[in-house]
TORROMI-835168 format. One record per residue (C-alpha): x, y, z. Coordinates in steps of 0.5 Angstrom, whole numbers, padded with zeros to 4 digits, always signed. Each point is the difference from the previous one (the first is absolute). Layout:
BEGIN
XYZ;...
***
This chain:
BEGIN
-0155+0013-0127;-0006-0003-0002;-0002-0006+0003;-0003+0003+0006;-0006-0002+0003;+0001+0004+0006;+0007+0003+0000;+0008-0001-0007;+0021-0003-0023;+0003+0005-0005;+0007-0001+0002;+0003+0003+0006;+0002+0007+0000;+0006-0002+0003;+0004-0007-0002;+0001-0005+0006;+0002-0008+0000;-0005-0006-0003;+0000-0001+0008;+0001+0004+0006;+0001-0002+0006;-0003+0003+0007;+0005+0004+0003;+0003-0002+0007;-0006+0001+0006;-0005-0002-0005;+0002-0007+0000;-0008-0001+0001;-0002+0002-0007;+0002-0004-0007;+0004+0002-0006;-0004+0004-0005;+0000-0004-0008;-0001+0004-0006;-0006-0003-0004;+0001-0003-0005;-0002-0001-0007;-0004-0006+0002;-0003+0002+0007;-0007+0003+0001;-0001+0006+0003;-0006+0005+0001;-0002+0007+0001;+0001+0000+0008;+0007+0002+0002;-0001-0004+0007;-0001-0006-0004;+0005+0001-0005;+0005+0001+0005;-0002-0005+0005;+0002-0004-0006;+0006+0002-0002;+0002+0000+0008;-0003-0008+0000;-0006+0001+0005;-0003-0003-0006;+0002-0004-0006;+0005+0003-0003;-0003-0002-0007;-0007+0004+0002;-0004-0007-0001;-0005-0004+0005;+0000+0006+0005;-0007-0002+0004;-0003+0006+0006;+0005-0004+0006;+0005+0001-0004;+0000+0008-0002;-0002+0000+0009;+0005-0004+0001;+0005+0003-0003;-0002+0007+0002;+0001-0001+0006;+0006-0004+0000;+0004+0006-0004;-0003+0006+0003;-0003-0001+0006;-0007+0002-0001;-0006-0004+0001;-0003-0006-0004;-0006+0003+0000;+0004+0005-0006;+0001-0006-0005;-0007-0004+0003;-0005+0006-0002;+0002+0002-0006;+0002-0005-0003;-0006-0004+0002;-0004+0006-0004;+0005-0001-0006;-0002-0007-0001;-0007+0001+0001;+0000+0005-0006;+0005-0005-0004;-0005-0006+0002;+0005-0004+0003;-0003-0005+0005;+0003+0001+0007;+0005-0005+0001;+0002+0002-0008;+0007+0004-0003;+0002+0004-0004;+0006+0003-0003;+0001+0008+0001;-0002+0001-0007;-0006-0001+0001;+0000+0007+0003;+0000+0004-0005;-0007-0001-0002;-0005+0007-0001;-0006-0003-0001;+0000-0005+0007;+0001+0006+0003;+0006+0000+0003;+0004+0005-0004;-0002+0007+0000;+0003+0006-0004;+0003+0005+0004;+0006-0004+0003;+0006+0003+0003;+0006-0003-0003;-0004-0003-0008;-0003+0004-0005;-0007-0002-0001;+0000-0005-0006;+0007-0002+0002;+0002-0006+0005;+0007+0002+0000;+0002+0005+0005;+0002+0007-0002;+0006+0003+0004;-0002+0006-0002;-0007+0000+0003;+0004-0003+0006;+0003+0007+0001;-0005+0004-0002;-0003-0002+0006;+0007+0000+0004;-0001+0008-0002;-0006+0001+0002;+0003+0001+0007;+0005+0006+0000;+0004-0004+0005;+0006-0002-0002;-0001-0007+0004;-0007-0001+0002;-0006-0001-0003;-0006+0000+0005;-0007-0002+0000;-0002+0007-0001;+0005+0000-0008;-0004-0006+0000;-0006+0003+0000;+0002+0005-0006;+0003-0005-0004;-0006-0004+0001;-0004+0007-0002;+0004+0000-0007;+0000-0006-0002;-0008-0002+0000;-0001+0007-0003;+0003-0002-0005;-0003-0007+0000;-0007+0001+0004;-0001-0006+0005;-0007-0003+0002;-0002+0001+0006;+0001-0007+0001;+0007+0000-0002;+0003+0006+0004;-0001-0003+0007;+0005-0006-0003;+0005+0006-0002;+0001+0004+0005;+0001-0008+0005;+0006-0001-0005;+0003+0007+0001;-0002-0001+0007;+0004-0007+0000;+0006+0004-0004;+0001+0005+0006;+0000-0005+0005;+0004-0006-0003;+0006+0005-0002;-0001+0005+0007;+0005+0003+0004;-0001-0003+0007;-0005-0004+0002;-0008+0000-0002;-0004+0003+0005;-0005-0006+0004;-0007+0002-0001;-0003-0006+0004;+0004+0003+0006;+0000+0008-0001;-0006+0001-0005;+0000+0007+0001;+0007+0001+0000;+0001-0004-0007;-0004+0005-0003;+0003+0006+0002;+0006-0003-0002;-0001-0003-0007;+0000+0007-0003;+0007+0001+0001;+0002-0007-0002;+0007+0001-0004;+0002-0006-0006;+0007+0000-0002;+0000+0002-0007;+0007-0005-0001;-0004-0007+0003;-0007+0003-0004;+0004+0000-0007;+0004-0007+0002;-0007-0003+0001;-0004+0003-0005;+0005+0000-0006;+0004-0005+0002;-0005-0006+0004;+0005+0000+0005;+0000+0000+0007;+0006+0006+0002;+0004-0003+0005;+0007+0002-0003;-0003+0007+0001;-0002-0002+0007;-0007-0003-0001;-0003-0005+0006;-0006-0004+0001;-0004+0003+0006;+0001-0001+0007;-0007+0000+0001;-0006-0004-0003;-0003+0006-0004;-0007-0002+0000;-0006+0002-0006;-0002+0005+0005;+0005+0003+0000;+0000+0003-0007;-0007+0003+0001;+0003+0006+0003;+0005+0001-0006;-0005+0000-0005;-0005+0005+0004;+0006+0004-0001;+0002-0001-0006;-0007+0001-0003;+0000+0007+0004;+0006+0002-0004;-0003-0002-0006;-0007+0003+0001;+0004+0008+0002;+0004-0001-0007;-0005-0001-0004;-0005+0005+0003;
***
């Protein structure tokens, strides 16, 4: 994921319906559709996904910065703030007016500075993801369930070895993997608004089911058959400064 101000196909590996349909309990969240041929995607999973689900236009087209809020909230229960501070840093760097829309093929644009190398599931001079790239970073964790902030940390160190980061681009990559742990979570995210203490002690040993990671990632698809849900809590911006605190630490102990 790419398009991320300040946080985040090739075809699947496994074969699944056109349309699927939330499973029961998850009533609340709308039936997944493949892109078609005709659709404009771009390289932010979050987007795509919020696409094929129907939070924005299925077609990828007249998305404006309410709608990207809008439907983060609506499909996951984080805040508005999720969709209305990058995205508004998205259309600044495109020179779209506020107000303006855009389809999600806009995106995929390096010299706006939007895109950057480094990506954990495209290869750089590629928009199309790689499942293989996907699992390299399911494999950086010796887990056979989890990643965690801290196998985030390491895929984060291999990957800008391989393709160096600006200074300017790390502190995006690190909230895009930080928006990836905590969005596929096994339990709840910690509250740093309540417990800011406690949030940081926490954020270390925070665990993301591998399985939700690659349906996501691979996929663009929210995992409900798997037993994925929207947050019970509003997770607020705050709460991943915790996360990326301890994503950038794991990353800094792999590469000394």
């Amino acid at each position: 994921m790419r398009f991320s101000s300040s946080i985040l196909l090739a075809v699947p590996t496994l074969a699944f319906p056109t349309t699927l349909g939330p499973r029961a309990g998850d009533a609340n969240i709308k039936p997944w559709k493949a892109a078609g041929p005709d659709d404009s995607r771009g390289p932010c999973p979050m987007m795509n996904t919020l696409a094929n689900h129907g939070y924005l236009p299925h077609n990828g087209r007249n998305i404006s910065v309410d709608n990207i809020a809008d439907a983060i909230f609506a499909a996951t229960n984080w805040s508005r703030d999720f969709g209305l501070i990058p995205g508004a840093g998205a259309f600044a760097a495109l020179g779209v007016p506020t107000g303006g829309t855009i389809e999600l093929k806009q995106l995929d644009n390096r010299t706006a500075g939007i895109e950057r190398p480094a990506s954990l599931a495209r290869p750089d001079d590629s928009n199309t993801v790689s499942p293989a790239r996907v699992d390299a970073v399911l494999a950086d964790s010796a887990d056979p369930q989890y990643i965690s902030a801290a196998s985030l940390g390491a895929s984060r160190a291999r990957l800008e070895k391989a393709a160096p980061l600006t200074e300017a681009q790390e502190s995006p990559a690190r909230g895009e993997a930080a928006f990836i742990v905590t969005l596929m979570l096994d339990g709840a995210v910690p509250d740093a608004a309540a417990d800011a203490e406690g949030a940081a002690a926490k954020a270390g040993s925070l665990r993301a089911f591998k399985d939700y990671t690659r349906v996501f990632l691979a996929e663009e698809r929210l995992p409900v058959e798997l037993g994925w849900k929207p947050s019970e809590r509003l997770v607020q911006l705050a709460d991943m400064s915790p996360v990326s605190a301890a994503i950038a630490a794991a990353q800094k102990g792999a590469t000394a």
